[in-house]
N, C-alpha and C positions, 0 to 999 in steps of 0.2 A: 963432742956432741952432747956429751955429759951435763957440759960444765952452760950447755946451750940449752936443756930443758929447765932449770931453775928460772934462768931469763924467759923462757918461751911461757913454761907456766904460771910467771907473776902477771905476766902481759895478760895473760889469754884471762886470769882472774880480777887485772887492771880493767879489762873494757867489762869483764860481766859485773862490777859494781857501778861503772860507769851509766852501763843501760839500765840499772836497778833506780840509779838516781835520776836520770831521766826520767825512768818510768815514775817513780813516786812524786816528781817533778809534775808531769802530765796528768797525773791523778789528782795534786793538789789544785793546781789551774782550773780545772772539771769542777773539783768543788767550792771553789769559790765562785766558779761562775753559775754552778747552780744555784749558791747561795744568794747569789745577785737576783737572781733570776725569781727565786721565794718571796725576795723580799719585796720585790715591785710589784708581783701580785698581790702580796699579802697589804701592797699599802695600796693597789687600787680598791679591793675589798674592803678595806677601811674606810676607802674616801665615799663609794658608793656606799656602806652604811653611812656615814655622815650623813649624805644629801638625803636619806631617804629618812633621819629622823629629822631634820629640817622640813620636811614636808609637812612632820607631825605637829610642827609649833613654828608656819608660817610668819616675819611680819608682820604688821598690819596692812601696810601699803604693798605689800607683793603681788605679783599676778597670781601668785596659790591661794595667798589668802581670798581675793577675788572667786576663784574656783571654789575652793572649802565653802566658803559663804553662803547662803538661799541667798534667791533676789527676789523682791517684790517687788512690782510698776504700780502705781495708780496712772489712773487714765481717767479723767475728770467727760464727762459726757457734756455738751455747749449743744443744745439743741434749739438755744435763742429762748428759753423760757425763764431761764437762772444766769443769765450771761454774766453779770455782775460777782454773784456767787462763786462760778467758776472759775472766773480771772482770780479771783481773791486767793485758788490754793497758790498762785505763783508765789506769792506772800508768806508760804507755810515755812520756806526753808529747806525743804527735798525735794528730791527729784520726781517730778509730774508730767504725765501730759496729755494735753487738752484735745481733744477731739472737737472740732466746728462744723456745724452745720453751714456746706457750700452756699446755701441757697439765702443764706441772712445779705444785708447790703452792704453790712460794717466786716465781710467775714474776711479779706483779705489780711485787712489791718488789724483784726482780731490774730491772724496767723502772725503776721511781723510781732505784734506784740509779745505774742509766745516765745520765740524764737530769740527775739532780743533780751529777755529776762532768761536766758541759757537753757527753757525746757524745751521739747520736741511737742510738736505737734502735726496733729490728723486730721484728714477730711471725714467728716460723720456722714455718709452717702446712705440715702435712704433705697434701703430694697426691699421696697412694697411701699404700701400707702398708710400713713399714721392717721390721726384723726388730723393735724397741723399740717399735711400733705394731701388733701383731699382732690384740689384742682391743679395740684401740680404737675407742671409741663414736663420734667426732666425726673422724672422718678425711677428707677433701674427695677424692671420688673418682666415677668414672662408677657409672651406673646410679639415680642419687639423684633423684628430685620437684625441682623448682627450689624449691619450697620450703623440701623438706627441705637442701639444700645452702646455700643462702641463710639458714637457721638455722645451719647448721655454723660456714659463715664469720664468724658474727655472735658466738658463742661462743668461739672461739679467739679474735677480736679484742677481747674484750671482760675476755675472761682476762686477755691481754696487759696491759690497764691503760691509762690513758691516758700521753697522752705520745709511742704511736710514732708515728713518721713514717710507716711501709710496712709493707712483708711480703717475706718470702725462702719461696720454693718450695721446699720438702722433700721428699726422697723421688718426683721425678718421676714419677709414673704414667701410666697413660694417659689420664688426665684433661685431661693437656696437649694432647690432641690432639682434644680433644672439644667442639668450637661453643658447644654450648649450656651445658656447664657456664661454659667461659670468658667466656660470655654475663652470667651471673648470678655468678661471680665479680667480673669488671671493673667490673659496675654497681654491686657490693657495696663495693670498694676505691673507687670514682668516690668515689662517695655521702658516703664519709667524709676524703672528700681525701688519699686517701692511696698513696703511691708503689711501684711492685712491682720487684724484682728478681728477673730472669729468671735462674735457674741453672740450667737447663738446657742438655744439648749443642746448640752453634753451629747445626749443620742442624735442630735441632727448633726452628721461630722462631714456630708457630700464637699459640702464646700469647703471646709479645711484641707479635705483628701483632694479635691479638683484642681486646687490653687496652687496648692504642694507639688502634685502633677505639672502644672504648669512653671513653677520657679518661682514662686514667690514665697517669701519669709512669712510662716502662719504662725501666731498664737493666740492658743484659744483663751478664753476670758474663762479665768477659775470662780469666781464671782461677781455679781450684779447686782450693787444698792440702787433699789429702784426709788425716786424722791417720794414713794408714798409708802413705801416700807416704815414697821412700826420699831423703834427702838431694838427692841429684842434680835428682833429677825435682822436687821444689819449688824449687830453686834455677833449672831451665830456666823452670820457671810463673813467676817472678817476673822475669826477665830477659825474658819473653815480654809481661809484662803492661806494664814501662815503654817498648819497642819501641813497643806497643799506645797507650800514651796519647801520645809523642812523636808518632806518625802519623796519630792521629786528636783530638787535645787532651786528652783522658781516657779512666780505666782503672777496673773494679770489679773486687780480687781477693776474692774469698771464701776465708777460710780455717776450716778442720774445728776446733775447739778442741782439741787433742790435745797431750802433747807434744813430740814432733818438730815438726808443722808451725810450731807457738809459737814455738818455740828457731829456727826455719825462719827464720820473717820477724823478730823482734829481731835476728836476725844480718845481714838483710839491711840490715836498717833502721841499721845502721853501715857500712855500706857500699855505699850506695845510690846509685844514677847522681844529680849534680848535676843541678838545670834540673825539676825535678818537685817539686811541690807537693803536701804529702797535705793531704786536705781531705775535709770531708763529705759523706756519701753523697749527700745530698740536692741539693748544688752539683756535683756531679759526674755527675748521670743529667740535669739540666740542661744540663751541657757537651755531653753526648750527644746529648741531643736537640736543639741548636743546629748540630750536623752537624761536622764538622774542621773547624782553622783556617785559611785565606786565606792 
């Protein structure tokens, strides 16, 4: 029995080194796999810093850079009194676009022509009576049947031709201020997917707010060169309007087709704040409605 505990006690310290090596076996396994396990986070942590200074110094062609960017539209006004004029920004080189009075006889082909030289264009719908609308049959205005008004809008848009995008407000009346017409406007403009620019003054907002209500793309117009405006004063509107898109990502100026305001913005447009992107109306009441940037 003696000579059986040397054997019995090498054994019994045979398997407790064996389980020791196991164990430290099983411990090194552990850390290696925790190691593994550091390291993947530590490189997805890495790879999200990356993207996130790539952010800081977009391409130029990327969709961030796009984002980073202000946008500014011009929207050229065609009320038939400067038509000539008007056509001419197709000419400029950037992206413009034209708003036509429905009611002229050339207005269809006025829209294809937009269209075909790659800018967007709008129906200019009078809401109210201008002095150049005085006897007009189809004027969008209070007092009218929903029906009859919902024919009106139907006819001016239809004038226009196809192809536009939207509508620009003429002649603000008190139509603007009226529920029910904006009721059966907005569902008119819904209906046809089509985008409204609010030109009217800043504190009249019903109809931006009623339109919005009903589903249609609004941007309101950050400035207004009127064709009788003096030098100066379109040159503050336009220094006001890229203020306007650096502080909020985007700007819509409306310009009267006239010429002074013309010769206005070509002269700005050489010497225009760096950092702003002119771009389509239609990407640009987008940017709006996506709120400032971050």
């Amino acid at each position: 029995m003696q000579d059986d505990e040397p054997e019995n006690a090498e054994e019994a310290h045979g398997m407790g080194g064996g389980a020791v090596a196991m164990l430290c076996a099983v411990v090194f396994c552990l850390s290696v796999a925790v190691m593994a396990l550091f390291n993947q986070i530590g490189g997805a942590t890495s790879g999200a810093a990356t993207v996130r200074a790539d952010i800081g110094t977009p391409d130029a062609g990327s969709s961030l850079a796009q984002v980073e960017t202000p946008l500014l539209a011009l929207v050229i006004l065609d009320d038939g009194t400067g038509t000539d004029r008007a056509m001419a920004a197709l000419d400029w080189g950037v992206p413009v676009a034209i708003a036509v009075a429905a009611d002229l006889v050339d207005s269809p082909f006025r829209v294809a022509r937009i269209a075909q030289a790659g800018a967007e264009a709008l129906a200019l719908l009078p809401f109210g009576f201008g002095p150049d609308l005085t006897q007009h049959p189809n004027v969008l205005r209070r007092g009218l049947t929903e029906a009859e008004l919902s024919r009106r809008l139907g006819w001016h848009l239809a004038r226009a031709g196809e192809g536009i995008v939207g509508a620009v407000d003429h002649h603000g009346g008190d139509i603007r201020r009226d529920g029910m017409a904006l009721r059966v406007l907005g569902s008119g403009l819904a209906a046809r997917g089509l985008l409204m620019i609010d030109g009217g003054a800043r504190e009249d907002a019903l109809l931006a707010a009623r339109l919005r209500h009903d589903g249609v793309r609004v941007g309101r117009g950050t400035v207004r060169l009127a064709r009788d405006d003096d030098t100066e004063t379109m040159g503050d509107a336009l220094m006001d309007a890229e203020r306007h898109a650096y502080a909020w990502g985007a700007a819509i100026v409306l310009v009267e087709a006239g010429e002074g305001s013309m010769a206005a913005v070509t002269a700005w447009l050489d010497r225009r704040m760096g950092g702003i992107d002119l771009a389509p109306v239609s990407q640009v009441v987008a940017r709006l409605r996506a709120g400032p940037p971050r």
